[in-house]
C-alpha atoms as one frame of an Amber mdcrd trajectory, in Angstrom:
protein
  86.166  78.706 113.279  83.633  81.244 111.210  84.949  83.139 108.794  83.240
  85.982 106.984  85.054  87.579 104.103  83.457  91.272 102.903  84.589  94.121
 100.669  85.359  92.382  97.188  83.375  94.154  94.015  84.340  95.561  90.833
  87.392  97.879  89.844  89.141  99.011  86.717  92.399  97.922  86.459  95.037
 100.109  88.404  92.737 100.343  90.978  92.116  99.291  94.783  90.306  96.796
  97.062  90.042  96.205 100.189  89.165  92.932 101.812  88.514  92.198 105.375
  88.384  88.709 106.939  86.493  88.335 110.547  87.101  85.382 112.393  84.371
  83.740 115.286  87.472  83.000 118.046  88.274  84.305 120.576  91.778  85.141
 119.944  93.605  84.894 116.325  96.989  84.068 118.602  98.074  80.769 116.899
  96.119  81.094 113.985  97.688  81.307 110.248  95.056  83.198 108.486  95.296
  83.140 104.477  93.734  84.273 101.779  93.297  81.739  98.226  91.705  82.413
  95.181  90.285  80.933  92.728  88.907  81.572  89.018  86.852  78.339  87.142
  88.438  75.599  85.700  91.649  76.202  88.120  92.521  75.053  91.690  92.551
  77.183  94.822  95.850  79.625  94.361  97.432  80.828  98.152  97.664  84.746
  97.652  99.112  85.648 101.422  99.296  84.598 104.470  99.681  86.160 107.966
 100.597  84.763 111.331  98.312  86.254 113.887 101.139  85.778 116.819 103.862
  87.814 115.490 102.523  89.310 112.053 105.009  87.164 109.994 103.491  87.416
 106.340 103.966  85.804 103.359 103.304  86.516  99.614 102.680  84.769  96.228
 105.144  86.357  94.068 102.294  87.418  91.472 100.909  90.037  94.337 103.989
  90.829  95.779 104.733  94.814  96.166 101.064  95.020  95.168  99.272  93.566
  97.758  99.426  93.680 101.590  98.129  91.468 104.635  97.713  92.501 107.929
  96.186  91.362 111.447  94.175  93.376 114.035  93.947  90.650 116.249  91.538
  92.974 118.792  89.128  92.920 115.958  89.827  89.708 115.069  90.311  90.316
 111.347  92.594  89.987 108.424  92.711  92.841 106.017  93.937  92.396 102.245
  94.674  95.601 101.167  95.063  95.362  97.077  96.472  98.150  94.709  97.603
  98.515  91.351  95.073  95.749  90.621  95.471  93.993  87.379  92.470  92.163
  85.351  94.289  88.677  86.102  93.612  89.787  89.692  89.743  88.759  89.051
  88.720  85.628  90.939  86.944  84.201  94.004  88.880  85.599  96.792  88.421
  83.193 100.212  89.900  83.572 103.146  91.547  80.551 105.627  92.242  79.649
 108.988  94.560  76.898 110.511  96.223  76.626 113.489 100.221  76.247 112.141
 103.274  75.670 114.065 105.707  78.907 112.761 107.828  76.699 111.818 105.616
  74.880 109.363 104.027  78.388 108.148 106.423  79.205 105.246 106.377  75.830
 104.032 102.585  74.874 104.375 101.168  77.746 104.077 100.249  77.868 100.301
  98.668  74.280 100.460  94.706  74.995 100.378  94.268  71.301 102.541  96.294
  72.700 105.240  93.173  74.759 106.260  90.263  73.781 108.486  88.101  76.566
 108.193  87.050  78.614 105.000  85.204  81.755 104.424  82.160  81.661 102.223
  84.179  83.268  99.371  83.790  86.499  97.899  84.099  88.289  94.225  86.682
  90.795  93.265  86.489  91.612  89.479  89.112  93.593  87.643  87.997  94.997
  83.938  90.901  96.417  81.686
């Protein structure tokens, strides 16, 4: 599977982004799709995670009520939609796709060698 992430760049802090994720297959049905980041110096960190079938989503607890994921499977993309960003928010954004059994997804679903198939990565950058 190809992924292309797009939409990172630069806000000030309190801000919004908008990330979109578009996947090569020909249907997302089946597919966990996830996004990770990652600054220098520290591993890959899960941020959220959507299950194309039925939309289930999960969140790291350091986005959560900030952040939100969301499938159009017709498109075949994953949207990030990020508000009230925060300058610890700045990192390599990369989005993830694995085919995961539901009822693997909320335990697996943070652990970056659970995926097959990465985006390219791209930057989101947060000033104070």
């Amino acid at each position: 599977v190809q992924l292309v992430e797009s939409g990172g760049g630069s806000v000030q802090a309190g801000g919004s982004l908008r990330l979109s994720c578009r996947a090569n297959v020909f249907t997302l049905d089946g597919y966990a799709i996830t996004w990770f980041r990652q600054v220098p110096g520290k591993p890959r960190e899960a941020v959220s995670c959507v299950m194309a079938r039925d939309g289930t989503t999960y969140y790291a607890d350091s986005v959560k009520g900030r952040f939100t994921i969301s499938s159009d499977n017709a498109e075949h993309t994953v949207h990030l939609q990020m508000d009230n960003l925060k300058p610890e928010d700045t990192a390599v954004y990369y989005c993830a796709a694995e085919r995961i059994p539901p009822q693997l997804a909320g335990t697996y679903w943070t652990s970056a060698p659970t995926y097959g198939s990465w985006g390219q990565g791209i930057q989101v950058t947060v000033s104070s």
